[in-house]
C-alpha positions as CSV (number, residue, x, y, z in Angstrom):
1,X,-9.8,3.6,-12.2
2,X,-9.6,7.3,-11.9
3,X,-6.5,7.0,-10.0
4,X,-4.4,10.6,-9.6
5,X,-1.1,10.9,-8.5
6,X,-1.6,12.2,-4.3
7,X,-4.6,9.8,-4.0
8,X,-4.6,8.1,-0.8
9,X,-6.1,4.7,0.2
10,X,-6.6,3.5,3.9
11,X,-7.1,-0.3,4.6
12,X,-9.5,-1.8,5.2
13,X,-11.9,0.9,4.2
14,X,-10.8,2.6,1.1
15,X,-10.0,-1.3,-0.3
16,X,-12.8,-1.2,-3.0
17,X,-11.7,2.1,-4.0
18,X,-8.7,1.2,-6.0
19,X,-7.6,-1.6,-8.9
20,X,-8.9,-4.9,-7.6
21,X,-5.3,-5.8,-9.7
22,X,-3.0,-3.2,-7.9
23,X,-5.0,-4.3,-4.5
24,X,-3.5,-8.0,-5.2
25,X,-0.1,-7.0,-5.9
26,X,0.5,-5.0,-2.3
27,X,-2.1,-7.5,-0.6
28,X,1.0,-9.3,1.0
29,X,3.1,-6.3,2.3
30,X,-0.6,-5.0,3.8
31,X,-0.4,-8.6,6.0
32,X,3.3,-8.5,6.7
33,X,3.2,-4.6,7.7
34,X,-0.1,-5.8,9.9
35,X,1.6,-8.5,11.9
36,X,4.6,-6.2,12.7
37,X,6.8,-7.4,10.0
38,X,8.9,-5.4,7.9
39,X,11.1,-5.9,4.5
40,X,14.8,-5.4,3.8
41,X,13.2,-2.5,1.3
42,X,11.3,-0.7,3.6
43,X,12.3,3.2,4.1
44,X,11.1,5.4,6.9
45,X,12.0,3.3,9.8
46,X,11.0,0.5,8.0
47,X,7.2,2.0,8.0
48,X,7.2,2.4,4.5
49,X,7.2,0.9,1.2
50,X,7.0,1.4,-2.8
51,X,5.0,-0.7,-4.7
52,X,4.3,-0.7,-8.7
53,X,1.3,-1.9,-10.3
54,X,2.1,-4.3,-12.6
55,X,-0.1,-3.2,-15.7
56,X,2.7,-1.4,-17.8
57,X,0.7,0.7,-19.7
58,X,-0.3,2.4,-16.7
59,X,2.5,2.7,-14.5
60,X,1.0,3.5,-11.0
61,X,3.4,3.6,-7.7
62,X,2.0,3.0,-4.4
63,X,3.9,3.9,-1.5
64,X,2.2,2.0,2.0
65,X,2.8,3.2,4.8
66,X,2.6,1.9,8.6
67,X,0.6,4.6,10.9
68,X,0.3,3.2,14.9
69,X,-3.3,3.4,15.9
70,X,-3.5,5.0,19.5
71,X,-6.0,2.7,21.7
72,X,-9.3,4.5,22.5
């Protein structure tokens, strides 16, 4: 997939831009983070997250990350 380490994706409109197989994997802490929900392993003020792909052979790491929105 071209993926370098630095790369970042924003959701919803960088989804087709990465692994459709990584994209499954961190899916569910996208929803949970979306609804306000958080994870005993969440860092940064429990804004943050690690994530590994689970293809072994190529080991990627995503970090997601909660960012507030400011109304317009």
């Amino acid at each position: 997939m071209d993926q370098k380490i630095g790369d970042v994706y924003r959701y919803p409109e960088d989804r087709g831009k990465m692994c459709p197989t990584s994209f499954c994997i961190i899916w569910p802490m996208i929803l949970v983070m979306l609804s306000g929900g958080s994870f005993d392993g969440f860092e940064d003020d429990r804004n943050s997250t690690t994530v590994g792909c689970s293809d072994y052979r190529h080991q990627v790491v995503y970090k997601i990350t909660r960012n507030a929105i400011p109304d317009s």
